[in-house]
N, C-alpha and C positions, 0 to 999 in steps of 0.2 A: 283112437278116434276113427269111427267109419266115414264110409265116403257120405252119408246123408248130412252125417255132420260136419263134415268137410265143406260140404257144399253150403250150408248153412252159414258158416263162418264166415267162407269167403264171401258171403251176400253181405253180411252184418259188415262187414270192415267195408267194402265196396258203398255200400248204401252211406256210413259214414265213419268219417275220422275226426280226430282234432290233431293239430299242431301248427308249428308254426317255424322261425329260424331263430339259433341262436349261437353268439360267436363261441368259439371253446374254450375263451375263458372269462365269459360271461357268470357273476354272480349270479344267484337266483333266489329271490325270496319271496314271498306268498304277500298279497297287495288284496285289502282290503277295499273290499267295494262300498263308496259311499253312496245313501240312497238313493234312487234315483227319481223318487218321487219330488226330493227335498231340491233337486238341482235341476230337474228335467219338468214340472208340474207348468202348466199352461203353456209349454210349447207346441206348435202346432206339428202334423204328421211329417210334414214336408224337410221342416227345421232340424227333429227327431232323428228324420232316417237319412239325411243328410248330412248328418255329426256319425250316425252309424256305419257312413259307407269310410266316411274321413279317419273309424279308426279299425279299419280292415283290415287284414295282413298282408302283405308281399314278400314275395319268394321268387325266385327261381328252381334252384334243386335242393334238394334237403333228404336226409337222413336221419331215423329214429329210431330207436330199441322204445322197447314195452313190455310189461306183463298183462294177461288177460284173463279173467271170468267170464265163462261164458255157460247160461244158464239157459238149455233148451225149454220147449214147450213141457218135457215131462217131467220138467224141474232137476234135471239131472246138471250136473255141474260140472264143467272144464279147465281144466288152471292150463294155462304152455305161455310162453312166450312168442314174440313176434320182430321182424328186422323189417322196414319199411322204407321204400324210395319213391320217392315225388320227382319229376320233370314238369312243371308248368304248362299247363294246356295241352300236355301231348298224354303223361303214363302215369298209372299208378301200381307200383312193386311190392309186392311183400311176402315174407317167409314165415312160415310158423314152424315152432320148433318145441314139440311136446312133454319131451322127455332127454337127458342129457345130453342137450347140443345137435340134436340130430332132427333132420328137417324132413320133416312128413308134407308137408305141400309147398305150391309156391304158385301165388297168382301173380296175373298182369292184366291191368284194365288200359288200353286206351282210345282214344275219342271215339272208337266207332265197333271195339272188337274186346271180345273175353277169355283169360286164355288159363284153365287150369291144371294145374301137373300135381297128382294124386300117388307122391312117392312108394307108399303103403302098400297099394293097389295095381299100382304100374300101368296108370292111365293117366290121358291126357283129354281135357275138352278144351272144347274149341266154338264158339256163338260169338252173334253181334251184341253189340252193345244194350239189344231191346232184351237182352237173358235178364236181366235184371228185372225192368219190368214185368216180364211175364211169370216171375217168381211171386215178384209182390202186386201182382194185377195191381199197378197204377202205372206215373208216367216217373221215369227215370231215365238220366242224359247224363254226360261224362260231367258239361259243366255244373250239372248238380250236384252231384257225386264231389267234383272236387272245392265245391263253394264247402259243402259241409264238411269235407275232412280239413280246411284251415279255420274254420268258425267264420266263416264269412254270409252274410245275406246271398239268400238263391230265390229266386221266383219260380214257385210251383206249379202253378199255371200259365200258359201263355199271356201275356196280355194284361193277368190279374196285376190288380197294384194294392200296398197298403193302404186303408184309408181309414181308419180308425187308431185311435188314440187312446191309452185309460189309465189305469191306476191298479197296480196291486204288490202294496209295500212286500217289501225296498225295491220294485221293480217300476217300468213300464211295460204295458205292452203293447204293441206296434199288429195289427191283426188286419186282414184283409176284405172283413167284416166290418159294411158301413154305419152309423153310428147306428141307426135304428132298429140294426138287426143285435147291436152288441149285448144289450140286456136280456133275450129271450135266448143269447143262447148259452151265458152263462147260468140259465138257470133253469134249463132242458134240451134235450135232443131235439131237433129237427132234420128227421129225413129228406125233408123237400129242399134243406138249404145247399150252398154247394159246398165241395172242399174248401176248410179256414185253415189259414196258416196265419200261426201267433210265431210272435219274437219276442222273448222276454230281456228288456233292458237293462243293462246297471246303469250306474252313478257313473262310471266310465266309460260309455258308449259302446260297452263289449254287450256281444248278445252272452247272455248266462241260459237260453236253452230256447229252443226253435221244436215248435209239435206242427203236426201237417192232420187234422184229424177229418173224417170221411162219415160221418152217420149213416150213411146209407149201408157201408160197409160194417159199421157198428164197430170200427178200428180207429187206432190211430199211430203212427210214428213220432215216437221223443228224440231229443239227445238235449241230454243236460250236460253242462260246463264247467265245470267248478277248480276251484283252491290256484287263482291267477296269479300269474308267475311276473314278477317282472325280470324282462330279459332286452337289457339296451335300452331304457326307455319303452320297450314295447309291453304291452300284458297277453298272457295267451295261457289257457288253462291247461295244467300238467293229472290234470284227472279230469274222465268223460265217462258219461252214465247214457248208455244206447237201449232203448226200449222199441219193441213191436207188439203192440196190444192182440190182445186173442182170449181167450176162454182161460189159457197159462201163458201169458207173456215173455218172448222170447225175451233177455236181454246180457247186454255186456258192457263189462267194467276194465274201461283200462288206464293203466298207471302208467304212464312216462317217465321214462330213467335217462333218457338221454336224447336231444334233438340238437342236431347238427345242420348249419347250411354249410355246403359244398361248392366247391367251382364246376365240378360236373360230376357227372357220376355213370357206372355201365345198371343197363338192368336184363344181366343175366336169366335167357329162360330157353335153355336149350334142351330140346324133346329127344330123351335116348332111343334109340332105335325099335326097340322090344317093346316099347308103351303100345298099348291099345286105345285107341282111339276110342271115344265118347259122345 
């Protein structure tokens, strides 16, 4: 894996993740979502996204193992593994590890800094938190970043609020797009309009996939949800489908084998002497 690709990866996990907590000897079995059309249908926004915040997740520290695809623009494909640490509101930690247990990078995101160690390469960068951003010219923040890696609502823009409501079996979706504007733009592009962010609902108030899309850019950002787990009474999907639209769309797939919540945890990221700086 080269460092473009490296650098790429770390964007795509940074940009989003899913999980959640669970005890260690927590059953888990795959919970079918009833429709949400059937159970959710003439409620109003307010109602909707009020049962959405009600079934959130909360955490503190947690740990996860993963496998990963990861499919660049030139359609070239990736398989390695990943080791992942969460600190709530402060860090986000992870290891990938390509080929026989042996750890080719390892980043750290928190609230305000970016930090990557390029083992391969024997370098290290070092940016604020707007590295992100300026990857994917839009607006990226820690607390975005970490809304989407537990599946939780994030607001995209400042200030923007949901205010539409619709239908598209077995879902809802909850869109930022008021109602007048919701018909023309399921059924063409509009440049002049501004960035919509959709939330696709289930029958169990989980969001099942969140797109943030940009006509002007002629792009859009997915992550889809799926195959929910129950774990303690809670549901939280042990498969995530991550898309950035383009001409060959970037995207990745990853599988969860193991999510642990923790009483605390260290997140090692000590810079060897001889790394070159970035």
């Amino acid at each position: 894996m080269n460092t473009q690709n490296i650098r790429r990866v770390f964007f795509l996990f940074s940009f989003f993740f899913f999980l959640f907590f669970v005890a260690c000897k927590t059953s888990k079995k795959v919970v079918e979502s009833p429709s949400a059309s059937t159970k959710l249908k003439g409620e109003e926004v307010i109602q909707a996204f009020d049962s959405v915040l009600a079934h959130q997740f909360q955490y503190k520290y947690l740990t996860a193992k993963a496998s990963v695809d990861y499919t660049d623009r030139t359609g070239d494909t990736k398989n390695f593994d990943i080791n992942l640490r969460m600190k709530r509101d402060s860090a986000v930690w992870i290891s990938i590890t390509p080929l026989l247990g042996i750890e080719a990078a390892r980043l750290m995101v928190t609230t305000d800094s970016v930090f990557m160690l390029d083992r391969v390469h024997k370098t290290v960068l070092r940016r604020d938190i707007n590295y992100f951003g300026e990857m994917l010219r839009t607006n990226v923040n820690f607390d975005m970043l970490q809304s989407v890696i537990i599946g939780n609502y994030f607001q995209y823009l400042e200030k923007e609020k949901l205010k539409s409501i619709y239908e598209e079996e077995p879902y809802i979706i909850l869109s930022s797009l008021n109602k007048r504007q919701v018909k023309r733009a399921l059924e063409e592009k509009d440049p002049t309009k501004p960035v919509i962010q959709d939330f696709w609902i289930d029958g169990n108030y989980r969001i099942a996939k969140s797109k943030i899309t940009d006509d002007k850019l002629d792009r859009f950002v997915e992550a889809t949800y799926k195959e929910f787990i129950d774990v303690s009474g809670s549901l939280f999907p042990s498969n995530l489908v991550l898309t950035i639209s383009g001409i060959t769309p970037t995207i990745m797939k990853i599988n969860y084998s193991k999510v642990t919540q923790v009483d605390s945890l260290q997140l090692p990221f000590t810079v060897p002497e001889k790394y070159e700086a970035r």
